[in-house]
BALO-272350 format. One line per 5 residues: number of its first residue (from 1); their letters; for each residue x, y, z of N, C-alpha, C. Coordinates in steps of 0.05 Angstrom, whole numbers. Each point is the difference from the previous one (the first is absolute). Example, Ala and Ser with C-alpha at 12.3 -4.5 7.8 and 13.67 -1.06 7.14 Angstrom:
# residues 2
1 = as = 264 -114 156 -18 24 0 18 24 0  -7 21 -14 16 24 1 -15 22 14
//
This chain:
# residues 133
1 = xxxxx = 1995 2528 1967 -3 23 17 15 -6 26  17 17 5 9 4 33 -14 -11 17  17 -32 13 -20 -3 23 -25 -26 4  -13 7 -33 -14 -27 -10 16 -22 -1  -15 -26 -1 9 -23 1 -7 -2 -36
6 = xxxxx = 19 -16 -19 -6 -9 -25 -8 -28 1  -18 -8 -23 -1 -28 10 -11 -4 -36  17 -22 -2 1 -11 -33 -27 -6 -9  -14 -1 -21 -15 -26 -1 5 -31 3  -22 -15 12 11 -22 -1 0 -16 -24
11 = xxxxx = 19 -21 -1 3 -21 -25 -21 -12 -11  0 -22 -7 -17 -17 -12 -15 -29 27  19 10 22 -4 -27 20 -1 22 19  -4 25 2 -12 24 22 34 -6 13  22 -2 -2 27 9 16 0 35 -12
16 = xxxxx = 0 15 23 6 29 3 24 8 -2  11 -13 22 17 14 16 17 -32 18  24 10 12 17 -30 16 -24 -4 33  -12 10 -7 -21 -11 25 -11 -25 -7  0 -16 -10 -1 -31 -3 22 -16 7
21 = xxxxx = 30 10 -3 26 -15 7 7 1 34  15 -26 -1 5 -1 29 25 12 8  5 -2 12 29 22 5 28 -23 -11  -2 -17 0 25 -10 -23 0 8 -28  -21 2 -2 -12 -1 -25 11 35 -10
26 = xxxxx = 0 10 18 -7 33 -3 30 -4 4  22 -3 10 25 7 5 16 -12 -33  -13 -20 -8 4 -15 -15 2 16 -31  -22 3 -3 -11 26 -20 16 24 12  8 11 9 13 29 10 26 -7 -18
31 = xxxxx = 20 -27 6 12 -5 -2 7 0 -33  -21 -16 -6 1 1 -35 -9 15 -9  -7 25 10 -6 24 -8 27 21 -4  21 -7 19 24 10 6 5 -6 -27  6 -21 -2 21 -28 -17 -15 15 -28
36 = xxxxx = -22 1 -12 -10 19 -17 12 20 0  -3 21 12 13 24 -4 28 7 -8  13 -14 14 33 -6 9 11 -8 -24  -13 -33 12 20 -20 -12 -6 5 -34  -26 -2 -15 -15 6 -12 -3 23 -15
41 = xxxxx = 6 15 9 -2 32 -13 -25 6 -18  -23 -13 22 -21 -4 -24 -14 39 6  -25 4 -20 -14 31 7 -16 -13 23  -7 21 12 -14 5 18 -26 -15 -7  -18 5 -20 -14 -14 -12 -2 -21 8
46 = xxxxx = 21 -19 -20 5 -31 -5 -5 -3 37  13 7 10 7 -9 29 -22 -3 16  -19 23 0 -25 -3 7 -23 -21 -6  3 1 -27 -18 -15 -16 14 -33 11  31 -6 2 7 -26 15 -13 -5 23
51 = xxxxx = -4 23 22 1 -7 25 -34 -2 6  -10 11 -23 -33 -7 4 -9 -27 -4  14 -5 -21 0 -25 -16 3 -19 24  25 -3 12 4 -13 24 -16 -4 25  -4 29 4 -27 -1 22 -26 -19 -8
56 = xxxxx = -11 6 -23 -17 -11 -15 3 -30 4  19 -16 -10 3 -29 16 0 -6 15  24 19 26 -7 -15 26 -23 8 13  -16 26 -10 -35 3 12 -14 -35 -6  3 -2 -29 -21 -25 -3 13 -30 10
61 = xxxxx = 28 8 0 6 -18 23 -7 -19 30  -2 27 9 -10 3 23 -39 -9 5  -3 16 -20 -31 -7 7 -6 -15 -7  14 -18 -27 -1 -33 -3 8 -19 21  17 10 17 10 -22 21 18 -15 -13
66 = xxxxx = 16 16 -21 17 -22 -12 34 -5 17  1 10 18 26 4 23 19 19 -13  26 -10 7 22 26 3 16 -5 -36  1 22 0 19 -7 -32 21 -17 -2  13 -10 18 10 -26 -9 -21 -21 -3
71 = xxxxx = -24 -6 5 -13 -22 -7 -17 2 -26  10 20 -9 -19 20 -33 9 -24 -22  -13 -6 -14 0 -19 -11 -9 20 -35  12 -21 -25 -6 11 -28 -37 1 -1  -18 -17 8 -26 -9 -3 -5 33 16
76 = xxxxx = 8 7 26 -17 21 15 2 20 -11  33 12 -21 6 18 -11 -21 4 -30  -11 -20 -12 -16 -6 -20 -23 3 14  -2 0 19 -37 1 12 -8 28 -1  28 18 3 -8 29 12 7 12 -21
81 = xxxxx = 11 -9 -21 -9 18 -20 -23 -4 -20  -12 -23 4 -29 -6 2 -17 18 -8  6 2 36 -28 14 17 5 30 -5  28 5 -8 1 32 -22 -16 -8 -22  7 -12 -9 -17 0 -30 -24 0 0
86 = xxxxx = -12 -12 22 -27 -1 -4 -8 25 19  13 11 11 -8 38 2 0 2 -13  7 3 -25 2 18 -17 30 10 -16  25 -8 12 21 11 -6 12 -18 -20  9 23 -19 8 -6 -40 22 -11 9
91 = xxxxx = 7 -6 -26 17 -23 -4 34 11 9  -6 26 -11 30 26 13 4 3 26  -27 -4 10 10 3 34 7 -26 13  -10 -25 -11 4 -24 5 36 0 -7  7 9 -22 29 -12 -8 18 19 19
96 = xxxxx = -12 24 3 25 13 27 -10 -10 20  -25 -7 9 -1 -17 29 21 -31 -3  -1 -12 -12 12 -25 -4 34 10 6  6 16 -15 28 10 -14 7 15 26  -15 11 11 0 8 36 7 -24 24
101 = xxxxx = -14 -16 -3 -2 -23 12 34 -25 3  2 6 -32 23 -16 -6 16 17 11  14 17 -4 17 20 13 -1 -4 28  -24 -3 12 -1 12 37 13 -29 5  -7 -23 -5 6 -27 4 28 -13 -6
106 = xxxxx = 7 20 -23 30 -11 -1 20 18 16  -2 28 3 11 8 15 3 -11 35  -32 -7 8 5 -20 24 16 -18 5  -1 -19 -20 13 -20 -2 32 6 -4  5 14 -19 32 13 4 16 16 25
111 = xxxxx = -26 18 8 11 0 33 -5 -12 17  -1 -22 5 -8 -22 21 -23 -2 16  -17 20 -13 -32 14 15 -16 -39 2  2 -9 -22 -21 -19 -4 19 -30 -21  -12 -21 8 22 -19 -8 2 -10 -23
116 = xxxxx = -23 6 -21 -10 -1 -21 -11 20 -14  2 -7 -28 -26 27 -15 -18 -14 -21  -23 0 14 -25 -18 -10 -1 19 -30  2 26 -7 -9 18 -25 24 -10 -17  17 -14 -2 12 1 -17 -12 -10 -30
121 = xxxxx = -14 -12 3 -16 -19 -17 -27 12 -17  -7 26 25 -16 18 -5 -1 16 -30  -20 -7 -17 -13 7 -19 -7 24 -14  -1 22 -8 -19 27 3 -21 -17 -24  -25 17 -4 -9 -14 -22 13 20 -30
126 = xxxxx = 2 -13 -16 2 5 -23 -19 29 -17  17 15 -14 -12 28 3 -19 -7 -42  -17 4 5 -12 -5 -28 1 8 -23  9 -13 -18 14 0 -28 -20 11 -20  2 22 -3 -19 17 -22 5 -8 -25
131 = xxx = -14 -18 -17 -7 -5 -25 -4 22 -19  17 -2 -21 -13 15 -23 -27 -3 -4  -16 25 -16 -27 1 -6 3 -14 -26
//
């Protein structure tokens, strides 16, 4: 509606909205949000669904005290999809959060954002193999 404010539901770790990111953080994501669109030619969709994804880390980032994404380490990236899982979130949202993750990290690292990419190593879990009856 004209005027109203929209406001998502929140995730599995309550991130809404970039009101958990610090302003590097937020210029940072704007940025790879560009680089998505642009560089990327991804849908609108995909792009969104990246940049939540993103938010989503650096929120539990932050409220972990785990410092600035250069000090993101493979163990912290494995913690927070964790603490998805144990919200609640299937194994599909886990493999585009991961598959999100790896993307935002290597693109950093290819544009000189960050000096390393801790996700490269990053996992999704494995999608489950339906047996014949």
């Amino acid at each position: 509606m004209a005027g109203e404010a929209v406001h998502e539901a929140p995730d599995a770790v309550g991130v809404s909205d970039d009101g958990l990111l610090t302003p590097a953080q937020l210029l940072l994501l704007d940025e790879f949000t560009r680089h998505l669109r642009s560089g990327r030619n991804l849908s609108e969709h995909t792009v969104r669904a990246y940049r939540g994804d993103v938010t989503s880390l650096c929120g539990h980032l932050n409220r972990v005290g785990a410092g600035p994404l250069a000090a993101v380490d493979l163990r912290e990236l494995r913690r927070w999809l964790a603490v998805l899982q144990a919200g609640g979130a299937g194994r599909a949202t886990l493999q585009r959060r991961a598959a999100a993750i790896r993307t935002f990290f290597a693109w950093a690292r290819h544009a000189g954002h960050l000096p390393g990419d801790p996700a490269v190593a990053l996992r999704s879990p494995r999608a489950r193999v339906r047996r014949p009856s």
